[in-house]
Structures are given as C-alpha cells and as structure tokens.
C-alpha positions as CSV (number, residue, x, y, z in Angstrom):
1,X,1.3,-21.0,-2.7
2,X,5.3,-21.1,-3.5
3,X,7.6,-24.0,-2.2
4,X,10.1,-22.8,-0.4
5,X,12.4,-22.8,-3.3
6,X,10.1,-21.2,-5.5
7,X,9.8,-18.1,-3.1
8,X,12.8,-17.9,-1.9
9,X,14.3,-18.0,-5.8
10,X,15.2,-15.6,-8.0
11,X,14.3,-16.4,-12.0
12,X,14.0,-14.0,-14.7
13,X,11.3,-12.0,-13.1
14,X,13.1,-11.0,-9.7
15,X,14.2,-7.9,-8.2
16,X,17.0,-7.8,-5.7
17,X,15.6,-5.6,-2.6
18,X,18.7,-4.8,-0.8
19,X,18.6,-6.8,2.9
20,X,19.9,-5.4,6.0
21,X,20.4,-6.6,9.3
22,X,18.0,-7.5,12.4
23,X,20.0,-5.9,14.7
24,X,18.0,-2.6,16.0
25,X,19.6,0.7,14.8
26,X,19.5,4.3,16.3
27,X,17.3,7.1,15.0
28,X,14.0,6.8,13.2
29,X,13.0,8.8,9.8
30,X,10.9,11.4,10.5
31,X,7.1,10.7,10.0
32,X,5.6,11.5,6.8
33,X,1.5,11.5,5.6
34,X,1.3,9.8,2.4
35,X,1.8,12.5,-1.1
36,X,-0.8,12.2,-4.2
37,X,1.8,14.2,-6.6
38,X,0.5,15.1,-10.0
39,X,2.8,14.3,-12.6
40,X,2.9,16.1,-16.1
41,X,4.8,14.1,-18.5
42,X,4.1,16.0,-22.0
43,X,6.3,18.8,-21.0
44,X,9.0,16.9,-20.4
45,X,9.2,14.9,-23.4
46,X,11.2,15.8,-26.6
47,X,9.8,15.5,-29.8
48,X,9.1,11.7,-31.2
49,X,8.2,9.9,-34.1
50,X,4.8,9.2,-34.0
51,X,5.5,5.6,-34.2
52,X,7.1,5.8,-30.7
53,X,3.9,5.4,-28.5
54,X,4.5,2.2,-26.2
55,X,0.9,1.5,-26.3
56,X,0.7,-2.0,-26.6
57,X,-2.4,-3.9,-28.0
58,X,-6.4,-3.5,-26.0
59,X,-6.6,-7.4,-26.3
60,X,-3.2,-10.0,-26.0
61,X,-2.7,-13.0,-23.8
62,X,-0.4,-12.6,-20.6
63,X,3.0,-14.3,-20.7
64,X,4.1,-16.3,-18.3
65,X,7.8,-16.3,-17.1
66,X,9.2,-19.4,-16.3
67,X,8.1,-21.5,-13.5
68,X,11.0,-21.8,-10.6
69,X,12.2,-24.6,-9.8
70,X,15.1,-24.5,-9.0
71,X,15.7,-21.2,-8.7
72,X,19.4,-19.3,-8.1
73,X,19.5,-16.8,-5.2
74,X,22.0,-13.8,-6.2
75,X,23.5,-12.7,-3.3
76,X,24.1,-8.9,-3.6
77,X,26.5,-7.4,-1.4
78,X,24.7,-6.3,2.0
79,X,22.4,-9.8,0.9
80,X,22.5,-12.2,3.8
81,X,22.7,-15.6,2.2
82,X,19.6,-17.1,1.3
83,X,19.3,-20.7,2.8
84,X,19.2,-23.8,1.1
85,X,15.8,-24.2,-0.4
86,X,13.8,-27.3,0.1
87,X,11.4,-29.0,-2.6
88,X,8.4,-29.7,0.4
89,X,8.1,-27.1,2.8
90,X,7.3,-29.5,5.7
91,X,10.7,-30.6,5.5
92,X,13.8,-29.4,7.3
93,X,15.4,-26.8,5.0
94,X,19.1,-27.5,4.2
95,X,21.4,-24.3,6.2
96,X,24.3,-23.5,7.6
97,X,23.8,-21.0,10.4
98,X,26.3,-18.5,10.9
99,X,25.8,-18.7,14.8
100,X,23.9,-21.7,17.0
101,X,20.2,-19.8,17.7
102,X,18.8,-20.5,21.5
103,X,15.3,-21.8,20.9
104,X,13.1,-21.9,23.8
105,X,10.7,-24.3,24.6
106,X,7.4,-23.6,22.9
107,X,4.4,-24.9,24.8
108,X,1.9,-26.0,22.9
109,X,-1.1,-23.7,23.6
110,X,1.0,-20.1,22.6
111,X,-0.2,-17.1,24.2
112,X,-0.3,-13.7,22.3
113,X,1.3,-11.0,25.0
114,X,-0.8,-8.1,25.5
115,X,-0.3,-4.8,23.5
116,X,-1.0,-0.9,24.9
117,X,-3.9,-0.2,22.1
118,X,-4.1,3.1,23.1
119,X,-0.6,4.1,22.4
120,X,0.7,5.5,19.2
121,X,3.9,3.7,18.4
122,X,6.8,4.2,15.9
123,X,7.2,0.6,15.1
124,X,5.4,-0.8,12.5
125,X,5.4,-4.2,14.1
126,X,3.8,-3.0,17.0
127,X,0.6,-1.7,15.0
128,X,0.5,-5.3,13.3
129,X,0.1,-7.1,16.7
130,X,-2.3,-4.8,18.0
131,X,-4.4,-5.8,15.2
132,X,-4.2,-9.4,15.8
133,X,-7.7,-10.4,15.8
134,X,-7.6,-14.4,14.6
135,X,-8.4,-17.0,17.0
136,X,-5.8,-18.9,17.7
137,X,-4.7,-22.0,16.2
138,X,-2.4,-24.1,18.5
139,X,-1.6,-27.9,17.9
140,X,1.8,-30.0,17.0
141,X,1.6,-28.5,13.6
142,X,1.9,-25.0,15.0
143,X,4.7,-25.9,17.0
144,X,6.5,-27.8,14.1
145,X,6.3,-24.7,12.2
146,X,7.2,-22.7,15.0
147,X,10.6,-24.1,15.7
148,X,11.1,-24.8,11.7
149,X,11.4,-21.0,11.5
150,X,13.1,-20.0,14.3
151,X,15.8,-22.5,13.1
152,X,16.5,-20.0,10.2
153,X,17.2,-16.8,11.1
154,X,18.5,-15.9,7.6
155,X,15.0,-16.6,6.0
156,X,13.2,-14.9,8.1
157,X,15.9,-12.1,7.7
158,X,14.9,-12.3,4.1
159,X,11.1,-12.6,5.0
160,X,10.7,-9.5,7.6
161,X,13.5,-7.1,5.3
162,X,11.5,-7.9,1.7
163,X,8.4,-6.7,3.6
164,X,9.5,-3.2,4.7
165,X,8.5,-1.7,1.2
166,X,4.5,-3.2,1.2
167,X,3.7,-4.0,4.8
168,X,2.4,0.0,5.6
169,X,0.1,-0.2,2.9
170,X,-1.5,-3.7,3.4
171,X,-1.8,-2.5,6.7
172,X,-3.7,0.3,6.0
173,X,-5.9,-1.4,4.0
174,X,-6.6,-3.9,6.4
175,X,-7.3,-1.3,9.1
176,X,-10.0,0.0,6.8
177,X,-11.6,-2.8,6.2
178,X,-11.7,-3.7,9.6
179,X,-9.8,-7.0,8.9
180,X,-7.2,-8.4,11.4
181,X,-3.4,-7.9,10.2
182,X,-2.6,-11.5,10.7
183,X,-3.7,-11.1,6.6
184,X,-0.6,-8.9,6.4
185,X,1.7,-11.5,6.9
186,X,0.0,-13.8,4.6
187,X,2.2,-12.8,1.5
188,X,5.3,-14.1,3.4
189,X,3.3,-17.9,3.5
190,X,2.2,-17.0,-0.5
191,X,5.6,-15.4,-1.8
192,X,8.2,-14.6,0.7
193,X,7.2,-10.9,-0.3
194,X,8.5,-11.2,-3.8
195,X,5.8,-10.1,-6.2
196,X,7.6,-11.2,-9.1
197,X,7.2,-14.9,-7.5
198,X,5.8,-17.2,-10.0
199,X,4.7,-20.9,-9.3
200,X,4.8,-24.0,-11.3
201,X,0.9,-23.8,-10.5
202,X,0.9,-20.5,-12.5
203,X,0.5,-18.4,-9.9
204,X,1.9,-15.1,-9.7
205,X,2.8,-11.9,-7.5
206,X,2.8,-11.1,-3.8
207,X,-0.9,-12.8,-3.1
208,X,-0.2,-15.3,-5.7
209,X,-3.1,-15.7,-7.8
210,X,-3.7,-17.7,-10.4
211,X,-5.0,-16.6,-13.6
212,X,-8.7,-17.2,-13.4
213,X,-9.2,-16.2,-9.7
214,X,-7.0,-13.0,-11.2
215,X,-9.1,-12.0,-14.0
216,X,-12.6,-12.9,-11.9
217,X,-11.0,-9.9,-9.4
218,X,-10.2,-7.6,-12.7
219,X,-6.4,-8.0,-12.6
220,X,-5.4,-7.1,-16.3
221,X,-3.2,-9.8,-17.8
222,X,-1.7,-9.3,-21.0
223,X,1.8,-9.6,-22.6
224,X,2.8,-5.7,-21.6
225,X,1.1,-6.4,-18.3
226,X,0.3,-8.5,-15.1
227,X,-1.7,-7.0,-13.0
228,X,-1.1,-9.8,-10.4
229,X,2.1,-8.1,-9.6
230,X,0.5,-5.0,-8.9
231,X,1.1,-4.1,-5.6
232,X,-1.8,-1.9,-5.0
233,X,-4.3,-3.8,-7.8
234,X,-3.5,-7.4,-6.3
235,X,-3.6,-5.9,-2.8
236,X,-7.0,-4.1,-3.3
237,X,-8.0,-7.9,-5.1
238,X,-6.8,-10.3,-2.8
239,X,-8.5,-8.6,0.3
240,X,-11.8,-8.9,-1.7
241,X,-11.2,-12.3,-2.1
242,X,-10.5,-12.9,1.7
243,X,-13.4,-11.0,2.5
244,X,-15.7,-13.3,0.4
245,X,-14.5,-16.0,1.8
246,X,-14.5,-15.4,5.2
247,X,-18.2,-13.9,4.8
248,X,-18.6,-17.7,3.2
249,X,-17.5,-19.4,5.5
250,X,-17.7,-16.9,8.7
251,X,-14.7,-18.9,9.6
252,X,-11.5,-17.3,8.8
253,X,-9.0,-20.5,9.4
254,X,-11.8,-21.8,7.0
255,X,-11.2,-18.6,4.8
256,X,-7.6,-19.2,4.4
257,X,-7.6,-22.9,3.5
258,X,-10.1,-21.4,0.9
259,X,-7.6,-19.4,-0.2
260,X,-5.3,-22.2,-0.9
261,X,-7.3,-24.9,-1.9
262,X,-10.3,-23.6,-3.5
263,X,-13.4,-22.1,-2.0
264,X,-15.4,-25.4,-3.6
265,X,-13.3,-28.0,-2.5
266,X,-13.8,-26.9,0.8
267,X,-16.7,-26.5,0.6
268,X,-17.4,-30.4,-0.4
269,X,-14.6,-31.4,2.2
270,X,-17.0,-29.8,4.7
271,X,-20.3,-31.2,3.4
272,X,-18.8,-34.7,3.7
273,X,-17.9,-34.5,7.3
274,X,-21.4,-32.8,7.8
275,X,-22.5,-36.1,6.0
276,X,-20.8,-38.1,8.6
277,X,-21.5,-36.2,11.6
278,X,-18.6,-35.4,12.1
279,X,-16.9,-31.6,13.2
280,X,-16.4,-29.0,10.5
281,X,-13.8,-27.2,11.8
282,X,-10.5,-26.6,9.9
283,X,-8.1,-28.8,12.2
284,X,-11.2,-31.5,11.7
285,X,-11.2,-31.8,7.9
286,X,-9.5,-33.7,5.6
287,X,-7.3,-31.7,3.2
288,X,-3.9,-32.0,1.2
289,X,-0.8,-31.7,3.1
290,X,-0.3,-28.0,1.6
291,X,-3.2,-26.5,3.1
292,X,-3.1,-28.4,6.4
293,X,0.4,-26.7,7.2
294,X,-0.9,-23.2,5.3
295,X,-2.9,-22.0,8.4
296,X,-0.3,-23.3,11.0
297,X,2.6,-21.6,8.8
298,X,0.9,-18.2,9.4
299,X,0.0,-18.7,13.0
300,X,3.6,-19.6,13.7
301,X,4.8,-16.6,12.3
302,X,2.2,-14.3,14.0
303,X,3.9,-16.1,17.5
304,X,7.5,-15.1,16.1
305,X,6.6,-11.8,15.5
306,X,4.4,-11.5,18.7
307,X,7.3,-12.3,20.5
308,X,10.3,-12.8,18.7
309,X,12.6,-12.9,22.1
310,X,10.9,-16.0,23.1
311,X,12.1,-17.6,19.9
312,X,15.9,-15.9,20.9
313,X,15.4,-12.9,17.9
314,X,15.2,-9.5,17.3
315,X,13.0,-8.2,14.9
316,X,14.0,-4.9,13.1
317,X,11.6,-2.2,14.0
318,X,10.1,-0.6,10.5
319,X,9.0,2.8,10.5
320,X,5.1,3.2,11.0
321,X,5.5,5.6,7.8
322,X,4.2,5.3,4.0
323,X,7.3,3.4,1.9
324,X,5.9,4.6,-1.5
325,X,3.8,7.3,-2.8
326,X,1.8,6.7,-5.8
327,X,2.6,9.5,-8.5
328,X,-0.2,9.8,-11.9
329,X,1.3,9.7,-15.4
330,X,0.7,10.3,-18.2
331,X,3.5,9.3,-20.9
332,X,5.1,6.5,-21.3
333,X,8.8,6.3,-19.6
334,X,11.9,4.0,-19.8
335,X,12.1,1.7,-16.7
336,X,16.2,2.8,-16.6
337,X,15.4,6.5,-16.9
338,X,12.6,7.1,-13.9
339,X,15.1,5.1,-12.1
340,X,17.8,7.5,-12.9
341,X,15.7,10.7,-12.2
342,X,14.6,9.1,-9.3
343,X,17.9,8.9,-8.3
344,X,17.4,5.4,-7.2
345,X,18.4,1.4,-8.0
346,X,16.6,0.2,-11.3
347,X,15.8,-3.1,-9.0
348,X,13.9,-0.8,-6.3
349,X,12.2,0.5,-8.7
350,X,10.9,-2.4,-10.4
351,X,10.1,-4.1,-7.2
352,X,7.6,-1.2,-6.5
353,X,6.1,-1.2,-9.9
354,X,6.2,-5.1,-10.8
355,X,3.5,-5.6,-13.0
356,X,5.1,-4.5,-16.4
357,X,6.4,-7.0,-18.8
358,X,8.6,-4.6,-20.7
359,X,11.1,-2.3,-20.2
360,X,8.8,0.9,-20.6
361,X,6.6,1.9,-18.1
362,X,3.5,2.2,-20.6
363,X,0.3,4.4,-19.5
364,X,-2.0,2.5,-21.4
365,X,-1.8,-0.2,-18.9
366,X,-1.0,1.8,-15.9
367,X,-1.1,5.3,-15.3
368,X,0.8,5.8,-12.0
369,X,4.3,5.2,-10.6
370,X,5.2,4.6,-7.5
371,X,8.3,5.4,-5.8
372,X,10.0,5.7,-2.7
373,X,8.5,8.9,-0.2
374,X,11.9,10.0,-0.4
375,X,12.3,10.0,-4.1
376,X,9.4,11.4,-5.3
377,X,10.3,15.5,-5.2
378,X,13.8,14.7,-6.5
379,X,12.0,12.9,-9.6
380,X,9.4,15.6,-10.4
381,X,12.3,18.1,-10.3
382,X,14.4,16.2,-12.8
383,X,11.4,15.3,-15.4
384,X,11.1,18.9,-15.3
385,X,14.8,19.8,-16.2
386,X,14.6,16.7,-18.5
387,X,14.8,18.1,-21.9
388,X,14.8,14.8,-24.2
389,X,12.6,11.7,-25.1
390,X,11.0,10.1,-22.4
391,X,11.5,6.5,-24.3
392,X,13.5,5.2,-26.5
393,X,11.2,2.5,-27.4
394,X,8.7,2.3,-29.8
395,X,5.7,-0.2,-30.7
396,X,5.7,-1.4,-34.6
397,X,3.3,-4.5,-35.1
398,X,4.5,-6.9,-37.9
399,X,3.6,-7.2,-41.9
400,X,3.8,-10.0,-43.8
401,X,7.4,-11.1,-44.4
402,X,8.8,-9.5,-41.4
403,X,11.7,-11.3,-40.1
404,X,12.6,-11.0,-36.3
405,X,16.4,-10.7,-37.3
406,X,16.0,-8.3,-40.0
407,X,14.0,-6.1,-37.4
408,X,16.8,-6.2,-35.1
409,X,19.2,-5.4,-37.3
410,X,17.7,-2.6,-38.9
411,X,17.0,-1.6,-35.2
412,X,20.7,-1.7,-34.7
413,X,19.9,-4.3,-31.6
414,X,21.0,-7.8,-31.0
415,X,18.2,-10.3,-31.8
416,X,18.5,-12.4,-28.5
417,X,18.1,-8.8,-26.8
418,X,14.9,-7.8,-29.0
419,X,13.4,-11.3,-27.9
420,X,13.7,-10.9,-24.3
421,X,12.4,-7.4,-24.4
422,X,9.8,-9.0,-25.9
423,X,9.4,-11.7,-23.4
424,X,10.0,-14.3,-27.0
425,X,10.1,-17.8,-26.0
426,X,10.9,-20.5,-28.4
427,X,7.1,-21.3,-27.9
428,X,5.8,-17.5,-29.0
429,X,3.5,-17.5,-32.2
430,X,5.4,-14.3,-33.4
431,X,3.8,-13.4,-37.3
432,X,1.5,-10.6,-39.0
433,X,0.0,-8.3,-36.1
434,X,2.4,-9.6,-33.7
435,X,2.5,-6.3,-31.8
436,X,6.8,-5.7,-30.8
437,X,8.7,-3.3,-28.9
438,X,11.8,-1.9,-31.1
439,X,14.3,0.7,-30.0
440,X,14.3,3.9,-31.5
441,X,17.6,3.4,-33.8
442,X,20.3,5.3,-32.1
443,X,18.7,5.7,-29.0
444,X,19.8,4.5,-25.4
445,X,17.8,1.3,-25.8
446,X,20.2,-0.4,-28.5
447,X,23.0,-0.2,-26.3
448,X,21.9,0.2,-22.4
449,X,21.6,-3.4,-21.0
450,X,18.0,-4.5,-19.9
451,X,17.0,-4.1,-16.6
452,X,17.3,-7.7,-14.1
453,X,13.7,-7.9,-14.8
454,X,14.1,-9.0,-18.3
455,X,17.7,-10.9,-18.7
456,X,17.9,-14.3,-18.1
457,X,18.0,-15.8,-15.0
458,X,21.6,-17.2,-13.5
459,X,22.1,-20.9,-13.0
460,X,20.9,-22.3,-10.3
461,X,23.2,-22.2,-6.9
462,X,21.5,-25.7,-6.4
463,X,22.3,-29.4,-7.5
464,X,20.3,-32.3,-6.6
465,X,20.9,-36.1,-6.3
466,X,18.6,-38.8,-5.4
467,X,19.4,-41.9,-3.9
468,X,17.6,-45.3,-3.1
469,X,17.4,-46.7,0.6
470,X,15.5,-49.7,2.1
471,X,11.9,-48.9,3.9
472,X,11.1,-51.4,6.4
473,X,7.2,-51.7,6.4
474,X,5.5,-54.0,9.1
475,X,2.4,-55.2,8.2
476,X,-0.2,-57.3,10.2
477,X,-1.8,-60.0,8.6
478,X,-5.8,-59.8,8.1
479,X,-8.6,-62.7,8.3
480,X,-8.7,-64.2,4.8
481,X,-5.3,-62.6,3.3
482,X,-2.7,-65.1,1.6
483,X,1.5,-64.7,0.8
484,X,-0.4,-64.2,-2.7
485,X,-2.2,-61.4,-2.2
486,X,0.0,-59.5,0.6
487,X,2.7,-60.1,-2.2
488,X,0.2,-58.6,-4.8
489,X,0.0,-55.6,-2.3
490,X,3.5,-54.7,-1.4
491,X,4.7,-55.7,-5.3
492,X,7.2,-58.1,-3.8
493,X,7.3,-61.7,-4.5
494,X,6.1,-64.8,-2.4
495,X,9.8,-65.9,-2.0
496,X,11.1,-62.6,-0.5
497,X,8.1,-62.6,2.2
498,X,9.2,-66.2,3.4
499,X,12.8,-65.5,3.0
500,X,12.1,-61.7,5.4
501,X,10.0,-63.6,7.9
502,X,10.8,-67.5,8.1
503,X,6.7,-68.0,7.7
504,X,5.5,-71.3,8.5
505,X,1.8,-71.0,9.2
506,X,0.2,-67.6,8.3
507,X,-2.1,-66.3,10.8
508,X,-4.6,-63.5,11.0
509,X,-2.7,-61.1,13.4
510,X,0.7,-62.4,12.9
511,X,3.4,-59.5,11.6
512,X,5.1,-59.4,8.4
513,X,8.4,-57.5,7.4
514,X,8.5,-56.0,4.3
515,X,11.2,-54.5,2.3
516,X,10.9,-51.9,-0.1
517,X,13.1,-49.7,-2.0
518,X,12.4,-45.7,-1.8
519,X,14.3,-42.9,-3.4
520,X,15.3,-39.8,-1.7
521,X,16.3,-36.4,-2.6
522,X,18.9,-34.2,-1.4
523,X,19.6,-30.7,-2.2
524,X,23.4,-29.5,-1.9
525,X,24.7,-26.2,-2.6
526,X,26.9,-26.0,-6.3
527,X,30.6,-25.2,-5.4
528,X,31.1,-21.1,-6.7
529,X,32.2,-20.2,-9.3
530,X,36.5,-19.0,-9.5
531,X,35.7,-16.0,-11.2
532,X,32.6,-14.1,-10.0
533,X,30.8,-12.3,-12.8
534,X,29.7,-8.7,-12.7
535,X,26.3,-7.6,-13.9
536,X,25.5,-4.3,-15.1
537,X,24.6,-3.1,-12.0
538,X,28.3,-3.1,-10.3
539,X,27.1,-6.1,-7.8
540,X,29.0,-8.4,-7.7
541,X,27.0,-12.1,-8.0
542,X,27.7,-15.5,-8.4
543,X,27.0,-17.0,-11.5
C-alpha cells in the first residue's frame, strides 16, 4: 500500500486525469451498454520497413520507475490543489482548506442508512452502497480515520474524481462475482486510483501488487510492459486474489489485512493467539501499524460515501454507465497518434491503457485499446481515413560495438530522449541483444515530444526539515533495578537521572523523569516558482 505521498504524487509514470468539482451538476449522459468494436489496423497502415515492428522481446525483465518519495503534484488547470502529503498516513496531513468544513459528531458504532435495492438508479454511488455487504468495523480507529478524511475535502476530491474512469467496471466485476463493492473502493486505500502509482515496496498499479504476488496471478512484467497497471488484467487478478483469501480465511477483514500483510504472516499472527487462547479476530491480533489502520481506512470511507452529508459533503454523482470500451488490435500504434484520432488528451489515454512502458502501443503485449465510450466511433472512423504509418518507431536490437549516441544520432534523436524512451537508467545493462526502440529517421518520433508518461518527473512541490525536541519519559522503578541499569536502558548517564530527579534512596515503585532527545519531521510546501513553465501539452504547471 502507498503512503499518502506516494499516492497522492506524481513521478515519471503519472497521468494527469483532469479533476472537477463536487458540486452536483444538471443533466446526465445518456445511458450506454458497453461496445466490443473490432478494430482492423493493416488497412490503415502505410507501407514500412520491415524493421519497424515494435515487437519487443518474448523474455526481458520489467523495469521499475522510480520509487516516490517525495513526489511533485502538477496542478493542471481545472486541478484542485493536491494537499500536503504526509510521510505516515496515521498522521495529520499538512492543508490549507479553502473553506472551514462542518464535521459532525461521529458516534462510534456508525450505522449504514438503508438503500431502495429494488430501484434502478442513475448514480453510480448509489449501486456501490447497495452492495455493501462487509460487516462492520466500528472502533476509535474508525473514527480517527473517519474525521482524518473528512478534514480534507480536496483529497477526497482527488480520490472520488480519479475513480470516475474504473469504478463501473470493478463494479461490474464485483457484482459478478457476487463480492461486496466495499472492494471497489479498495484502490483508493492502495493507490489513490492512480495506476501508474509505484511504492518504495515495489509495488505497482491501481491494486498495487508487488512483483511476485503479480506474476503468481499471470500479470506480464517486462521492459515493454506491466501488466500490474492493466486496468482490466490487475482488476480480473486482484479479485482472484481477494477471493482466495477470503475463502482462506472466511473472514474478509481477515482477507484484507491478508492483502496487505501477507496471507502467511497472518496466518502465524493467528496461530499464536490460537496458542494463547486468545480471540482471532482482526481487531484482536497483533499486526504492524499499516495494516491495523488498512481495514479501518476502508471502512471510513465506505461511511463517507454512505453518507457524505453527515460528514458536511457532497459527493458528485457518476453516471451508472461503461467509462471505456475495450477495442481489439492488431498493429502496433503511436501512443500520440490513437490519442489524436481519438480526438482525446494523450494523458486520458494513457491513464486508460497504463500498462505500456513505451511510447507505442505494441500488440505483442497487448492486443486491445481502450478508450473512452465516446471516443471510440470517432477513432475507427479516422484509422480508416488514416492513410500513413501507424508508428514511427521501430525495434533494432544491438551488435557488438553499438554505441547508444551513435544510434541516436544516426536516428536523428537526442540521446537523453532515446534513453527515456527506453526507460535507460544509469543502472541499465545496455550491450549486444539489448532489444531498443529507435525512431524511424524523419518520422514524427524525432521531433514530437514524449508523452508525460515517459519525461522526467518535475521537482518536488515539497521540502522537508527535521528538528530535535526533548521527550519527557516517566518511568517507574522495578524490584531489583539500579541508576546503572535504568541508565543502561534509557542511554543516559547516572549523573543526569540524579540531577532530573534529586534521588536519594531508589525505591521499587518510585517514578523517574527521563529526558530524551527525538527528531521530528515537517513537511512545508516549496515557494513557486516566478516563471511557470509550460509543457507540451499547453497546461500550465509549476515546476
């Protein structure tokens, strides 16, 4: 699971999905079923070398874009301001509010309202709580998380408006399955809905898997490709995964910590308070901080969104329509040209289809595209008027004595822009039957800037300090300890204890004040910049 800087950040890998407000508008789109289009690619496509295939190679080792940390949130116009991420979600998160937010008091046992189940209703939202079907989890650490997000509008402005384009689907999945929607809200604990999120724990996509739980649920991972950030693929694998565990467990509070910590360590934690006698329950076991707060986290927001006006919000209704339809292919296309015939934002684009590493959408590794309900007949109408090359890429795998800078320059292309096409890191073994992506010389590729996806990531909007304070620790003295060894303990000296306390005597019982130094860390916003810069895109950001 992402901190909240990590899922709230943008870093190389990150879309910008426009944000609008919660205020309810008029007028709903009219309701559409979901299209299977076929798509026909060769008769599109102009004649190409027949070195141009973007088939990348069967076998190659996923890269990993670089862990967040402290990420930089672009704010796009229409953006609301991201807040202030913190480095521990438990604590408060640094924002300024635009406008004090009423909070009402939240009792402790939260009830869900009642839902017409028989109705057939416009609103998304409304379908998701009539398939609430968790037990509920109430307790301080419910209501701590409760009023920790209702304090930040803006995030879960962010949260609720990133979800419009997947929450259908996992929805429809869910109802298939028979498994209670409260899992479709899981990706906002995982990844604040960003499926190009990627953890420090090497975690990736909207259901953040790691690695090896991604390749035991046959998500492809190479260098072209991550199927992690599949929205369907992960989807389809990370409802598996619940499944399993909740069919382990029978349990699904049990199922979810299982999800963050590990099916095994669970597992043990529950033998050992089986071994004790004790309850086995998920509020009864011990577990790291994380995954204590992970279940509470989603039950607070399935109370927000149960009732969002006892919480003094509105939530946006979203249309209980398909976002996307999936559309086969079967050539390989440039990332910046669908986009165009699509008449739609390269960033949309790519946050529909986030699983490729490289500017081409290559069939090898997937052969659909998804795109917006709305898009899809304008785009099979312009691949059919489109008259010239698909891509203006092409694969060429390295010889003996090939030089990265001599390719690029007989490629007519910069060499920093062939290396992050090629997702290059100072740390890439690049050599003989290194497989690369080169632009077709004179194409659009040598001069057309790569997409977001694949430029490097602006400096962070964040600074942090750290300072040292004084920790006042009381601690009572036990039969048989000395000034020696409570020294020892605290790593003080004998001098200081006598000099805090005025000890005479020592005495089981008696209480000792201890000082001890402790650093703490701050995160304040980085002043902006005079001069705004403008990407490629027209938007304008701060750097």
């Amino acid at each position: 699971m992402l901190t909240a800087a990590e899922a709230l950040g943008y870093h190389a890998t990150t879309m910008k999905p426009p944000v609008q407000s919660l205020v309810r508008r008029s007028g709903r789109m009219a309701r559409r079923s979901v299209l299977f289009i076929a798509l026909a690619f060769g008769t599109a496509a102009g004649a190409q070398d027949q070195n141009d295939g973007t088939a990348p190679p069967a076998e190659t080792p996923a890269e990993a874009p670089a862990p967040v940390h402290d990420p930089a949130t672009p704010a796009p116009v229409n953006d609301p301001a991201t807040p202030a991420p913190d480095t521990d979600l438990q604590a408060p998160m640094a924002t300024e509010l635009s406008a004090p937010i009423e909070i009402y008091e939240i009792k402790e046992s939260f009830i869900i309202p009642a839902v017409d189940r028989t109705e057939q209703h416009e609103d998304l939202w409304d379908r998701v709580r009539i398939g609430f079907a968790m037990p509920e989890l109430n307790g301080p650490l419910v209501k701590d998380r409760q009023k920790w997000y209702a304090s930040r509008p803006q995030l879960l402005r962010v949260l609720f408006e990133r979800s419009r384009r997947y929450l259908y689907h996992i929805v429809e999945e869910l109802e298939k399955r028979g498994m209670p929607t409260e899992l479709a809200l899981l990706p906002m604990v995982e990844s604040a809905f960003n499926p190009m999120a990627y953890s420090s724990a090497r975690a990736s996509g909207l259901w953040q898997f790691i690695p090896s739980t991604g390749k035991r649920y046959e998500l492809e991972q190479t260098r072209w490709y991550d199927g992690r950030r599949d929205v369907l693929a992960s989807t389809t694998a990370a409802l598996d995964y619940l499944q399993f565990l909740y069919d382990m467990h029978g349990d699904w509070h049990l199922a979810l910590a299982s999800y963050n910590w590990g099916e095994n360590a669970v597992g043990r934690a529950i033998e050992r308070n089986r071994g004790k006698g004790l309850p086995t329950d998920y509020q009864s076991l011990t577990m790291p901080t994380e995954t204590r707060y992970y279940v509470p986290k989603l039950q607070a927001l399935k109370n927000i969104i149960a009732d969002p006006r006892l919480f003094g919000l509105e939530l946006d209704p979203i249309p209980n329509q398909p976002y996307f339809v999936t559309v086969p292919k079967t050539r390989d296309i440039d990332m910046r040209l669908a986009a165009q015939l699509a008449d739609m934002s390269l960033d949309e684009l790519i946050a529909l289809n986030p699983a490729h590493n490289r500017p081409v959408f290559a069939t090898a590794q997937s052969q659909t595209l998804v795109l917006p309900v709305d898009r899809a007949q304008l785009f099979l109408a312009n691949l059919e008027n489109h008259d010239q090359p698909l891509t203006s890429w092409r694969t060429y795998t390295m010889k003996k004595g090939d030089r990265l800078d001599k390719l690029a320059k007989d490629s007519g292309i910069a060499l920093a822009k062939l290396k992050q096409a090629n997702g290059i890191s100072p740390g890439t073994k690049v050599g003989p039957g290194f497989q690369l992506l080169l632009p077709i010389k004179g194409s659009a590729a040598v001069h057309d800037p790569l997409p977001a996806r694949f430029t490097p990531p602006p400096a962070p909007l964040l600074q942090r300090s750290v300072r040292t304070v004084v920790r006042t620790i009381v601690h009572t003295v036990q039969r048989g300890e000395t000034l020696v060894s409570i020294a020892q303990r605290y790593k003080v000296s004998v001098q200081d204890l006598k000099r805090w306390n005025a000890i005479g005597r020592l005495l089981a019982g008696q209480k000792l004040t201890i000082e001890q130094p402790a650093s703490v860390t701050t995160w304040t916003r980085k002043p902006a910049p005079a001069n705004p810069t403008i990407r490629s895109s027209g938007r304008r950001t701060r750097g």
